[in-house]
ZATI-182560 format. One record per residue (C-alpha): residue in three letters; x, y, z. Coordinates in steps of 0.25 Angstrom, whole numbers, padded with zeros to 4 digits, always signed. Example, Ala and Ser with C-alpha at 12.3 -4.5 7.8 and 13.67 -1.06 7.14 Angstrom:
BEGIN
ALA+0049-0018+0031/SER+0055-0004+0029/
//
This chain:
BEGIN
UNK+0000+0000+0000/UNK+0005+0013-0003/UNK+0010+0024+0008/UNK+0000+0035+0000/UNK-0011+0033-0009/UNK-0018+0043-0016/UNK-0029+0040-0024/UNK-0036+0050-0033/UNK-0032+0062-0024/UNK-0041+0075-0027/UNK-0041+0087-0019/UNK-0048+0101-0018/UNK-0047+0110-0008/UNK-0059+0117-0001/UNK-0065+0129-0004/UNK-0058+0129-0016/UNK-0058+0124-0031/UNK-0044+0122-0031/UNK-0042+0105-0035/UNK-0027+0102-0027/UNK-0028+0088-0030/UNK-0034+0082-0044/UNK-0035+0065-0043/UNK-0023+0061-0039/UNK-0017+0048-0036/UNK-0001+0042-0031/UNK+0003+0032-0022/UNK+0014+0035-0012/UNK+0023+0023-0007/UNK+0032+0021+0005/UNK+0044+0026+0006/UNK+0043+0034-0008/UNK+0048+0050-0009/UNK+0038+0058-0018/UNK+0038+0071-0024/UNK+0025+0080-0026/UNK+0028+0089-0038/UNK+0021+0101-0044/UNK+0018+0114-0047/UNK+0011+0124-0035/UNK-0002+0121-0034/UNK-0001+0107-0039/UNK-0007+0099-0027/UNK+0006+0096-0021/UNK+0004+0102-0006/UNK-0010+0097-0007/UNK-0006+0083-0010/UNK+0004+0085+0000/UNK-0005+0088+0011/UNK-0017+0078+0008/UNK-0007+0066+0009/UNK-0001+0071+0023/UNK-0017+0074+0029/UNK-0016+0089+0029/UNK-0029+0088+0018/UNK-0038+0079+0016/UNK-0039+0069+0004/UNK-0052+0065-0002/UNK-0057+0050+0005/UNK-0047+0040-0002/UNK-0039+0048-0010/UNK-0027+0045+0000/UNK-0023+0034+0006/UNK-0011+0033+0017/UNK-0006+0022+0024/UNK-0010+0021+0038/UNK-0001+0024+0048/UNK+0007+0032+0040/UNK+0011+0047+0046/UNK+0014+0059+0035/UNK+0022+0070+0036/UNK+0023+0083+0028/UNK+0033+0095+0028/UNK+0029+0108+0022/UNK+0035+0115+0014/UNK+0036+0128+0024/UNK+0041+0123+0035/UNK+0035+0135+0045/UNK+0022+0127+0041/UNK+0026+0114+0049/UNK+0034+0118+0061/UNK+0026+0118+0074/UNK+0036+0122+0087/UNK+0044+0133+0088/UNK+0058+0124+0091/UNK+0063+0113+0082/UNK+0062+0100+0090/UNK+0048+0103+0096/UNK+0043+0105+0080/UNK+0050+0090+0077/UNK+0045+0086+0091/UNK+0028+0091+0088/UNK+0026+0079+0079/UNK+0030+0066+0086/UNK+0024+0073+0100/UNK+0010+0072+0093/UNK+0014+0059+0089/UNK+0013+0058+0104/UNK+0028+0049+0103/UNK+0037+0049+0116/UNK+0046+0061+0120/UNK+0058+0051+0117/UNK+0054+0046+0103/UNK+0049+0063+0100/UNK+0063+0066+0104/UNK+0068+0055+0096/UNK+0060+0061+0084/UNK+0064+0074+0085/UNK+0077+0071+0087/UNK+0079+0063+0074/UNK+0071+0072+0066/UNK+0079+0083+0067/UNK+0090+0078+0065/UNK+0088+0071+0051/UNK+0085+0087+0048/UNK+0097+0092+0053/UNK+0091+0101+0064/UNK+0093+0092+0078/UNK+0103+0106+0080/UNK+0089+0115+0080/UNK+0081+0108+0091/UNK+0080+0119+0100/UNK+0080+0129+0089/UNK+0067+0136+0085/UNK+0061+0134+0072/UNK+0060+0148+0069/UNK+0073+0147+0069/UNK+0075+0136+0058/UNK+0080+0142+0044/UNK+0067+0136+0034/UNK+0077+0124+0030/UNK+0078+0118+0045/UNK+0062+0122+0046/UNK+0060+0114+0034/UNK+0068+0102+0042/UNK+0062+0104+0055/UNK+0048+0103+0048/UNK+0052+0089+0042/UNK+0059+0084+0055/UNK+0045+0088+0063/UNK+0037+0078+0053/UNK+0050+0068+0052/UNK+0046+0067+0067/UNK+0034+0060+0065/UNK+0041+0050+0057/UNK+0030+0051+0045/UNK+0030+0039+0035/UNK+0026+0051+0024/UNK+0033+0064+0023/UNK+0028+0076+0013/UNK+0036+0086+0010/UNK+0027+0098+0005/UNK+0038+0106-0004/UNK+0046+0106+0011/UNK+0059+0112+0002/UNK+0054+0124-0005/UNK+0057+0136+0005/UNK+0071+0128+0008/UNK+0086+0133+0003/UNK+0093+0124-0006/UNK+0102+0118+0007/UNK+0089+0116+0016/UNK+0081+0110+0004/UNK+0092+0099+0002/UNK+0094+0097+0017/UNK+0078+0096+0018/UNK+0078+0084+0007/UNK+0089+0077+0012/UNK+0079+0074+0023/UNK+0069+0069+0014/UNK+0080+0059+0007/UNK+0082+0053+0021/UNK+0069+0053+0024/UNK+0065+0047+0012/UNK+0077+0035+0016/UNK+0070+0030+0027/UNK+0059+0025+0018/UNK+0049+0037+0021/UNK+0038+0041+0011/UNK+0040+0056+0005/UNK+0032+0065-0003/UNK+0038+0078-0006/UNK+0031+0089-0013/UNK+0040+0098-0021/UNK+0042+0107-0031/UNK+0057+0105-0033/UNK+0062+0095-0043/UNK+0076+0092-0037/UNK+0064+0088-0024/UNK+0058+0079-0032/UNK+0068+0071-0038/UNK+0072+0066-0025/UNK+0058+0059-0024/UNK+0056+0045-0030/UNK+0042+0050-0036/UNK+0034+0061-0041/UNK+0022+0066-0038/UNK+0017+0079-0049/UNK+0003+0088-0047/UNK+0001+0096-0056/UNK-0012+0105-0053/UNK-0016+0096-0042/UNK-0015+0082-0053/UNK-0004+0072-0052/UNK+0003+0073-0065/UNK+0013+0063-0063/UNK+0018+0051-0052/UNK+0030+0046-0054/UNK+0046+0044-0055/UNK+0053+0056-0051/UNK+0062+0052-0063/UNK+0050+0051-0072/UNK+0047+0065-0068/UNK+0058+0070-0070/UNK+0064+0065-0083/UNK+0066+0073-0094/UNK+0055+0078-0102/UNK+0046+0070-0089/UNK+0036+0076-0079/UNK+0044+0087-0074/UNK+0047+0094-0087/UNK+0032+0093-0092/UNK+0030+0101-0080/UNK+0041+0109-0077/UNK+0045+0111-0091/UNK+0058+0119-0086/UNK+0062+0109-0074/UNK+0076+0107-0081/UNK+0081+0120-0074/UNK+0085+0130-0084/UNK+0096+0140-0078/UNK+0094+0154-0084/UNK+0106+0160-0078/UNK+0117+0151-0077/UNK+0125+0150-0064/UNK+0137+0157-0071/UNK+0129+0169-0073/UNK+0123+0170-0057/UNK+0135+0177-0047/UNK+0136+0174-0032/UNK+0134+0191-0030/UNK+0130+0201-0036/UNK+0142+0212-0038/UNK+0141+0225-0042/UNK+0128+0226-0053/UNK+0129+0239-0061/UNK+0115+0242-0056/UNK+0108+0236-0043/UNK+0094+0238-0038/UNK+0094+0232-0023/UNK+0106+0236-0014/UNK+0108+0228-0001/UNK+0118+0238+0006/UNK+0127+0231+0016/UNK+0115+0224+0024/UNK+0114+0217+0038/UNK+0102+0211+0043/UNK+0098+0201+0054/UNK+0085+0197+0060/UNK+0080+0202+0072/UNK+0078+0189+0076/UNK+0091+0182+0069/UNK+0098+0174+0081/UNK+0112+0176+0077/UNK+0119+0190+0078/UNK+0122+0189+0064/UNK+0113+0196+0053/UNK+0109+0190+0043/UNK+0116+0198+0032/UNK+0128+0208+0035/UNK+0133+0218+0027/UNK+0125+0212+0015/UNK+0128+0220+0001/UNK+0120+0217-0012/UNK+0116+0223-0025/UNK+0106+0217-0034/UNK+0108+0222-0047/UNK+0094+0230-0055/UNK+0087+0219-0065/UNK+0093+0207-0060/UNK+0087+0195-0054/UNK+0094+0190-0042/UNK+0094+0178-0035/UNK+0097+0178-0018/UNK+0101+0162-0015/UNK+0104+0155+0000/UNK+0100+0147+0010/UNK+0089+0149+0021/UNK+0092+0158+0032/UNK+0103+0167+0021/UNK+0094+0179+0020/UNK+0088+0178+0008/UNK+0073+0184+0011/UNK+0079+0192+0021/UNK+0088+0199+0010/UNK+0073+0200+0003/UNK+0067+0207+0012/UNK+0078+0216+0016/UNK+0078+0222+0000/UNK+0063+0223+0002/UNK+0063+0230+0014/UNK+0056+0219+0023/UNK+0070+0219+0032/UNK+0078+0229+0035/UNK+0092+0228+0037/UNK+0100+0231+0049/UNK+0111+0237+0041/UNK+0113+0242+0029/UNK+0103+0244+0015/UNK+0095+0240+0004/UNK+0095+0249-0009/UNK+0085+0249-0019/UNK+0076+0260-0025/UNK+0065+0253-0023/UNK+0061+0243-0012/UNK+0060+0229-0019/UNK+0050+0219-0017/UNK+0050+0207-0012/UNK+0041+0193-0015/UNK+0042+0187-0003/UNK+0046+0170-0001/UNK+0031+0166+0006/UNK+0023+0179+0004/UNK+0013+0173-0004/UNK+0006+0171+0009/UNK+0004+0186+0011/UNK-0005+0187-0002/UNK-0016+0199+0002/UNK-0024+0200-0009/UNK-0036+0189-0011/UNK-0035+0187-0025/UNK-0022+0186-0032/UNK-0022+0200-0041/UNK-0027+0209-0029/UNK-0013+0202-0020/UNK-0004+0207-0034/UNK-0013+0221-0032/UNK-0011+0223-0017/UNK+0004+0228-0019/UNK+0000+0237-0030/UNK-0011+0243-0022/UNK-0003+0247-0010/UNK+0004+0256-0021/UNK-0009+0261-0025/UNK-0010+0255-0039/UNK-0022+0254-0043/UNK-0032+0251-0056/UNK-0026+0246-0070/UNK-0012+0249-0065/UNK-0013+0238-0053/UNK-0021+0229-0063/UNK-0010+0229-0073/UNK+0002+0227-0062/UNK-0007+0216-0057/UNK-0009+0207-0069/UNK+0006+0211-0073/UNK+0011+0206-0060/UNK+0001+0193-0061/UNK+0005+0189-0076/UNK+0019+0191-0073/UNK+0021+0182-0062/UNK+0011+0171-0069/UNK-0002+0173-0062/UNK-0010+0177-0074/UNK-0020+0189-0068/UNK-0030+0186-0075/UNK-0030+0170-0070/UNK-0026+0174-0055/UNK-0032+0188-0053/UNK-0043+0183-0045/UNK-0039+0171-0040/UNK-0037+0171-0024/UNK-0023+0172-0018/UNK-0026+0160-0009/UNK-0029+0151-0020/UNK-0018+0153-0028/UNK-0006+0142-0027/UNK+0007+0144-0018/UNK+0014+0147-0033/UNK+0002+0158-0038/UNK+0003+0164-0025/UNK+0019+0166-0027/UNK+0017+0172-0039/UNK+0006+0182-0035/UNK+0015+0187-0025/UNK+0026+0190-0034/UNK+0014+0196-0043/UNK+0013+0205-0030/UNK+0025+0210-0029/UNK+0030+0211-0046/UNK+0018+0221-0046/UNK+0024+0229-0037/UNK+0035+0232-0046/UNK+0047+0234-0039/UNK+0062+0234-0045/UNK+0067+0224-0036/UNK+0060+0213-0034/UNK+0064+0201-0021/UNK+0060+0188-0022/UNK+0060+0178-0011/UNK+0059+0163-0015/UNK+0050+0167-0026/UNK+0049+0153-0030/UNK+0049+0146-0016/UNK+0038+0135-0016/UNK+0035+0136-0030/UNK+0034+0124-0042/UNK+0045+0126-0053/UNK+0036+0131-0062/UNK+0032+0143-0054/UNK+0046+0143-0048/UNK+0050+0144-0064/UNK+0040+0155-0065/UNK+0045+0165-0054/UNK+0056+0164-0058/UNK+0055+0169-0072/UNK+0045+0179-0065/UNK+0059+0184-0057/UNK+0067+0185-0071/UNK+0055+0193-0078/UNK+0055+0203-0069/UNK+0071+0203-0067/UNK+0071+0205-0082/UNK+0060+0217-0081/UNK+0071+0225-0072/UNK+0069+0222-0059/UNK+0077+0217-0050/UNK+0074+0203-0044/UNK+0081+0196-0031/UNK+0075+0184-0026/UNK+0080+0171-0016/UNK+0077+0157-0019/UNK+0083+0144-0016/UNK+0084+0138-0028/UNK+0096+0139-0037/UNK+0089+0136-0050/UNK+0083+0149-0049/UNK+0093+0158-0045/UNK+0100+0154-0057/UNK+0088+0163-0063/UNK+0092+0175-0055/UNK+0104+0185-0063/UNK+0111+0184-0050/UNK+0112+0177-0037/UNK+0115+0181-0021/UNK+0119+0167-0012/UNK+0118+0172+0003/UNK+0124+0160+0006/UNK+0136+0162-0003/UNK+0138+0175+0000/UNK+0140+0172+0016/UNK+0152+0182+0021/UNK+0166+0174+0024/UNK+0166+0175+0037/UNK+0151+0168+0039/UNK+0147+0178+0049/UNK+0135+0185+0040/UNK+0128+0180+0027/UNK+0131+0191+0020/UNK+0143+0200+0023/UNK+0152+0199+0012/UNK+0152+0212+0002/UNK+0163+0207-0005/UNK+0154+0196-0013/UNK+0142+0206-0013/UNK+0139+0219-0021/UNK+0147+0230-0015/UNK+0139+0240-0026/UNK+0134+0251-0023/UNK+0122+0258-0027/UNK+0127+0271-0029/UNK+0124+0270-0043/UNK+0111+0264-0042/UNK+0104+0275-0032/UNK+0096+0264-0024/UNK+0090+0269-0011/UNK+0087+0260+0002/UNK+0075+0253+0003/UNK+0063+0260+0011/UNK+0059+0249+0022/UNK+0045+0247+0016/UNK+0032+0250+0028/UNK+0028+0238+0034/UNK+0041+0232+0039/UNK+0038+0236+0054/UNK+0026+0227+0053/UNK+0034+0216+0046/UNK+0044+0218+0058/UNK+0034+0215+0067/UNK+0027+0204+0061/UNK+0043+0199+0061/UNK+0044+0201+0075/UNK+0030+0197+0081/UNK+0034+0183+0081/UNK+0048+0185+0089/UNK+0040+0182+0103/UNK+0040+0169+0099/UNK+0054+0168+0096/UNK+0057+0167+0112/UNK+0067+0164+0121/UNK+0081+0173+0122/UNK+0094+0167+0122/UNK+0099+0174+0133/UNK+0103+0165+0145/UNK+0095+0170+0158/UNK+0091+0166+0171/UNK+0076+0166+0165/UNK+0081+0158+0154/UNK+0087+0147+0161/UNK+0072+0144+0170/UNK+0065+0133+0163/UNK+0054+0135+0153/UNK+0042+0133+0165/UNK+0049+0143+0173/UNK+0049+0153+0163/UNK+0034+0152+0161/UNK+0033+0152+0176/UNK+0041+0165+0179/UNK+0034+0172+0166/UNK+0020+0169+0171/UNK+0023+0174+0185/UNK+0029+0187+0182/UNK+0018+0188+0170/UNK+0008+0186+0177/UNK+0010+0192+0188/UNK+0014+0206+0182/UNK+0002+0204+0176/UNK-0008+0202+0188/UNK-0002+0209+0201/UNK-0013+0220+0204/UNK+0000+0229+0212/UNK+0008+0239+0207/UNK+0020+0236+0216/UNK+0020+0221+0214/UNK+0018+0223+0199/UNK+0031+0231+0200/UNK+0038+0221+0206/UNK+0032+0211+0196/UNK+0038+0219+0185/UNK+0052+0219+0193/UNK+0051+0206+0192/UNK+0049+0204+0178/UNK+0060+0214+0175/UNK+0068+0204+0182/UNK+0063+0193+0174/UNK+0068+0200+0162/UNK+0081+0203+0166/UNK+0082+0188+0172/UNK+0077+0184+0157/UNK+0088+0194+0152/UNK+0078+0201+0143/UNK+0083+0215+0140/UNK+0076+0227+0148/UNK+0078+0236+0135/UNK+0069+0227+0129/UNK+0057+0227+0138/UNK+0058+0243+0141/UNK+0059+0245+0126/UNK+0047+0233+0123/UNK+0038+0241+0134/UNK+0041+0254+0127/UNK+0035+0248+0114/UNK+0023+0245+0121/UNK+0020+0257+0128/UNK+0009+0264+0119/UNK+0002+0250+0121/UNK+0002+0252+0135/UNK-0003+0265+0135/UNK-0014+0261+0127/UNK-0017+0249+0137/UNK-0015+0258+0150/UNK-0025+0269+0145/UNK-0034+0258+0141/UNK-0033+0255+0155/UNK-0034+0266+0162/UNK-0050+0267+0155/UNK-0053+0256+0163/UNK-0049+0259+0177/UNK-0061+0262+0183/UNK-0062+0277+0186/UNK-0057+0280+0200/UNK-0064+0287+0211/UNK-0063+0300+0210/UNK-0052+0303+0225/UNK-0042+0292+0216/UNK-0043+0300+0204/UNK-0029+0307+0200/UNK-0032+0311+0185/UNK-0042+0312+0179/UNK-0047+0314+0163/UNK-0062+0311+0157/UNK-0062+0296+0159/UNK-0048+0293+0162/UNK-0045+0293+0179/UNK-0032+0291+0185/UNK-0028+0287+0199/UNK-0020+0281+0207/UNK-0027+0268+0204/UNK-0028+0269+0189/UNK-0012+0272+0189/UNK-0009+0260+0198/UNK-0018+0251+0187/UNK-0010+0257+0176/UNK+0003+0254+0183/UNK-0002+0240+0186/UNK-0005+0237+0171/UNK+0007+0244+0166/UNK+0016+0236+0174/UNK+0006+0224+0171/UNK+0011+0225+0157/UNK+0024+0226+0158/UNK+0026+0214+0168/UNK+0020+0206+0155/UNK+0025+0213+0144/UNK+0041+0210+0152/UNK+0037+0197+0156/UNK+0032+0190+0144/UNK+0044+0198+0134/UNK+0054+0191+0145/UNK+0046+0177+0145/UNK+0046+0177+0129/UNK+0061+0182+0130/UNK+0065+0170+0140/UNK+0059+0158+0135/UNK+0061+0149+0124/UNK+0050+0145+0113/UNK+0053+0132+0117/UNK+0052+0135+0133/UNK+0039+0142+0130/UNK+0034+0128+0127/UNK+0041+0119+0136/UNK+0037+0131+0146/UNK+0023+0129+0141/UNK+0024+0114+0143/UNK+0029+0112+0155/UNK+0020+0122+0162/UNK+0005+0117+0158/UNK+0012+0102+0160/UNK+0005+0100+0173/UNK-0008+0103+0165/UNK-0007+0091+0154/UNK-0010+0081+0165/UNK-0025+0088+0165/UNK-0026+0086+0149/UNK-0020+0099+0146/UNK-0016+0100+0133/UNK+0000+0105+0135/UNK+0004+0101+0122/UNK-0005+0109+0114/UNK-0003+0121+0120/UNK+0012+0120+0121/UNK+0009+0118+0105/UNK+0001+0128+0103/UNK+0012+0140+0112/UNK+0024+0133+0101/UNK+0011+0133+0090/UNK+0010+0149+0093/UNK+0027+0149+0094/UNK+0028+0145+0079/UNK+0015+0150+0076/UNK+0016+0167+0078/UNK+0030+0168+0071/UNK+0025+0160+0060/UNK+0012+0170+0058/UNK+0024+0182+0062/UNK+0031+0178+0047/UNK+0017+0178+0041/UNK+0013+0192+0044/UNK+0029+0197+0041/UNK+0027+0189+0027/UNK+0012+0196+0025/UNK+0018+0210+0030/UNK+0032+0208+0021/UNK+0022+0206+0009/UNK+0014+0217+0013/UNK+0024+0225+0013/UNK+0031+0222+0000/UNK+0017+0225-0006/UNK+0014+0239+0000/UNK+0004+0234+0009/UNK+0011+0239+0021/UNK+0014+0254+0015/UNK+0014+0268+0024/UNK+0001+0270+0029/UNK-0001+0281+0040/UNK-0016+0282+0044/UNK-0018+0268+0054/UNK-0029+0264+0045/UNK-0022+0263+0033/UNK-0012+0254+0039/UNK-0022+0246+0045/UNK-0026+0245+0031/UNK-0012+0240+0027/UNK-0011+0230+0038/UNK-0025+0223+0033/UNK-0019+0215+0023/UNK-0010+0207+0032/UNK-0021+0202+0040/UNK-0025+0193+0030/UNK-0015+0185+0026/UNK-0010+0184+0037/UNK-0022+0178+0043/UNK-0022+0170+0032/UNK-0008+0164+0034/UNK-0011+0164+0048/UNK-0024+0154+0046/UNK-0013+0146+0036/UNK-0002+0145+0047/UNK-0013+0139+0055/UNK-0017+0128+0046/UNK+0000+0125+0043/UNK+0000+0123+0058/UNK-0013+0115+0059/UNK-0005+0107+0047/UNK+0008+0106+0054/UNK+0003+0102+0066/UNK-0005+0091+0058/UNK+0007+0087+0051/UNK+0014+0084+0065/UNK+0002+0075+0070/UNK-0003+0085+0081/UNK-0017+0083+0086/
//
């Protein structure tokens, strides 16, 4: 009997015309690796998702052997991690599996060492580079020791190194007599399968030999007639660096940069030079982690550097890598009109950019003008965000893994998009990861390759830069575009969930209940003493407790001055309901508000109030590990599991809400980032014309807010939790 059986396989989704699945029909055996091929749109995820339970097939059209456990990888791997520190995520699955400490243990252990990161157990997953993510998302399913594995295009987001590293676990895994299916657009992918699987508009086409598929004038040339990779620059005529163009139209100027919350002391670029010549298209090539978006969004105005400039006379625009997410617009030509609106073009004139913009990057306006943004497939929305941007027409376009997630036809296709547009004048810098199409670009920038001698810094070598200047080209300094304090904030928000300092204090060194313990007594009791004097003493306390913590009292003065019209606001609202005195306490009197010496002692009390919590939870959240927080959590509500208290779940759900903020965090800066690219965010003085600005997040944001809620429903799923 085989491992799989699918038997005239059809699938709609609801509420919707759109026919994923048309009749289909494969066998899948023990032991045998698979590859899913097609175009966006095909079926593929669908299939993918139906045969690990995630939908639901029609009655008999799939037939799995009992007993057997399946497990799947997404592609983004931010969609599969559960906890907040690496050996609890690998550890999530067997728990649920209700195994023995020691054999959990056991799991973990061997799980994450077959993916090289046994080193990163204690280590945050917000700290992973998206290689090692990608890892620890197969080593949390690995963990439940799953007869089937899916790979959902798990490889598309990863560098070439953390892509090769990544499949040389799927070989070994593979060895040891495990079934995979692995859904993928990459051809070299493929190949490593035994058999393939193609959909094509939701029909499988073809079931066979990988060899039979790709044999010359076979299966893979019918439908991708220019498979046999056709190199339109030859290597010889790319150069590591670009030096001294006669005419440049981008100018980074001796830049440093590091994130605020970068661990190491060492910024992320140093003393960074670089021109990029007027009308050329430029490729900017390295590994995850080397700066590659980050060098974007410096040229667009998103990051500012700390030292030094980027020059150009006018701010380019940026495509961001996932920003298809962030469309505003509820049918497809509106979205392409919304940047064009907030430059106040109007009428025939934003018609004719519209459809240019649309035809160019080969959604035919008349086709997709109407069609809603939600329907469209991962590959129509990429291209109506380019749309988006193209309309705008800057000179200087940036481009950020244009291609990323996209079949080789519409891979092909953005491509010769980029070279149009190069070829009309502009100037065109774009990352990717895959070599084939660099080659495409008249130029390419290695970060990795360009690494300084001494290694300190990524990039603080001149000598093998531009050292041009622009004094010839007249380019001025980018203006940091409106919106960005928002972005920061967005950026920020989620930072409190990064806890724990790594300052070694006497408040570090208590044990995670009796951190709770101390935090809950002073907060509390700063909170609910009804006496002036003891509040004081209180607070003397908790000043204590900070410096104990050795939490910086700069900090906390400067904190509190931030919130000071807040708790104005908060003690005038007060001082309204005091009742009003009687008249021999009064003090000060005017129309309805009374002061005595009452009311002041209230005011005292909730000033100091809010301070003793304000100081208190900062020190707490600055003292305590993510993963004390839970062990905290743990051990204090243990007493109450004897009485049926469900511990574990709400220990999941405080890590759930560790993972779960940061992660909406980067969807509101994404929405934010493409807002501001597109004008959304632009001056507006009178309060309700920037309430009016603002609107346009809220939707998409909810929107992806309601998505990350079904990914984690899925993921949890996925790891057997009920």
């Amino acid at each position: 009997m085989p491992l799989i059986k699918v038997a005239n396989l059809s699938f709609t989704y609801e509420n919707t015309n759109v026919h994923a699945l048309k009749n289909i029909s494969f066998e899948v055996e023990q032991g045998e690796y698979i590859a899913i091929l097609g175009m966006n749109g095909s079926g593929k995820s669908t299939l993918a998702r139906i045969l690990c339970g995630f939908l639901e097939a029609p009655e008999n059209s799939l037939v799995l052997e009992k007993n057997k456990r399946t497990g799947i990888v997404f592609q983004s791997p931010e969609d599969q991690i559960i906890a907040g520190i690496v050996k609890n995520d690998t550890a999530f699955g067997p728990e649920n599996l209700k195994l023995s400490s020691q054999e959990i243990n056991a799991r973990v252990l061997s799980s994450l060492q077959n993916v090289d990161l046994l080193g990163k157990s204690e280590s945050k997953t917000s700290a992973l580079s998206q290689g090692q993510k990608q890892k620890l998302a197969f080593a949390g399913i690995s963990a439940l020791h799953p007869e089937i594995l899916i790979l959902d295009e798990p490889t598309s987001m990863l560098d070439p190194k953390s892509r090769s590293d990544f499949l040389a676990v799927m070989e070994e895994w593979h060895k040891e007599g495990k079934t995979l299916i692995h859904v993928t657009h990459d051809f070299e992918e493929a190949k490593k399968a035994e058999r393939i699987l193609f959909l094509n508009d939701g029909v499988l086409e073809f079931q066979g030999s990988q060899k039979i598929f790709f044999a010359p004038n076979g299966m893979a040339e019918k439908f991708f007639p220019f498979s046999k990779v056709t190199k339109v620059f030859s290597e010889e005529k790319n150069i590591q660096t670009i030096i001294n163009p006669t005419e440049i139209s981008l100018l980074f100027d001796n830049i440093t940069f590091s994130y605020k919350t970068q661990i190491t002391e060492e910024p992320l670029f140093s003393n960074f030079t670089l021109s990029i010549p007027k009308g050329k298209m430029v490729a900017l090539m390295g590994g995850s982690g080397s700066g590659k978006s980050t060098l974007l969004e410096i040229a667009a105005g998103l990051l500012e550097p700390t030292e030094g400039k980027v020059k150009c006379n006018q701010l380019p625009l940026i495509a961001l890598q996932n920003a298809e997410k962030a469309l505003f617009a509820e049918f497809a030509a509106d979205d392409v009109a919304f940047g064009l609106r907030n430059k106040n073009i109007q009428g025939k004139k934003l018609v004719e950019k519209v459809k240019e913009s649309m035809n160019l990057v080969g959604l035919p306006f008349e086709e997709f003008k109407d069609k809603k943004t939600f329907t469209l497939s991962g590959g129509q929305k990429r291209k109506l965000l380019l749309a988006g941007i193209i309309a705008l027409n800057s000179q200087v376009l940036l481009f950020d893994e244009p291609t990323a997630g996209l079949d080789p036809i519409n891979r092909n296709h953005i491509m010769d998009l980029l070279r149009k547009l190069s070829n009309s004048g502009k100037t065109i810098l774009f990352s990717t990861h895959r070599q084939e199409e660099s080659l495409m670009a008249d130029f390419i920038i290695d970060l990795d390759k360009i690494k300084n001698t001494n290694k300190e810094n990524l990039c603080d070598n001149q000598s093998i830069l531009s050292d041009f200047s622009d004094e010839n080209n007249n380019l001025d300094s980018i203006k940091i575009p409106s919106g960005v304090g928002l972005l920061d904030f967005f950026r920020n928000c989620g930072g409190i969930f990064s806890a724990g300092s790594k300052e070694k204090s006497l408040v570090q060194k208590l044990s995670p209940c009796a951190k709770y313990i101390v935090f809950f007594t002073l907060f509390i009791s700063g909170l609910v003493i009804p006496n002036v004097k003891i509040s004081l003493v209180i607070l003397g306390v908790i000043f204590l407790y900070a410096i104990f913590a050795k939490y910086s009292l700069k900090k906390i003065f400067f904190s509190l001055i931030k919130f000071i019209p807040l708790i104005l606001i908060f003690l005038f609202l007060q001082l309204l309901l005091i009742p009003k005195p009687p008249a021999e306490e009064i003090l000060w009197s005017w129309k309805f508000i009374h002061i005595s010496e009452k009311s002041i002692s209230a005011i005292c009390l909730i000033l100091i109030h809010t301070i003793c919590a304000f100081i208190s939870l900062a020190v707490f959240v600055y003292s305590i590990k993510e993963q004390e927080v839970l062990d905290g959590l743990k051990g204090i509500l243990k007493p109450f599991s004897f009485c049926g208290f469900p511990v574990r779940h709400i220990v999941l759900i405080a890590g759930i809400v560790y993972r779960f903020v940061p992660l909406l965090a980067e969807e509101g800066a994404c929405i934010v980032k493409v807002q501001i690219v597109r004008g959304g965010l632009g001056e507006a003085k009178v309060f309700f014309a920037k309430v009016k600005k603002t609107l346009p997040l809220l939707i998409p944001l909810f929107v992806n807010t309601i998505k990350r809620s079904d990914l984690l429903a899925e993921a949890l799923t996925a790891r057997h939790y009920s």
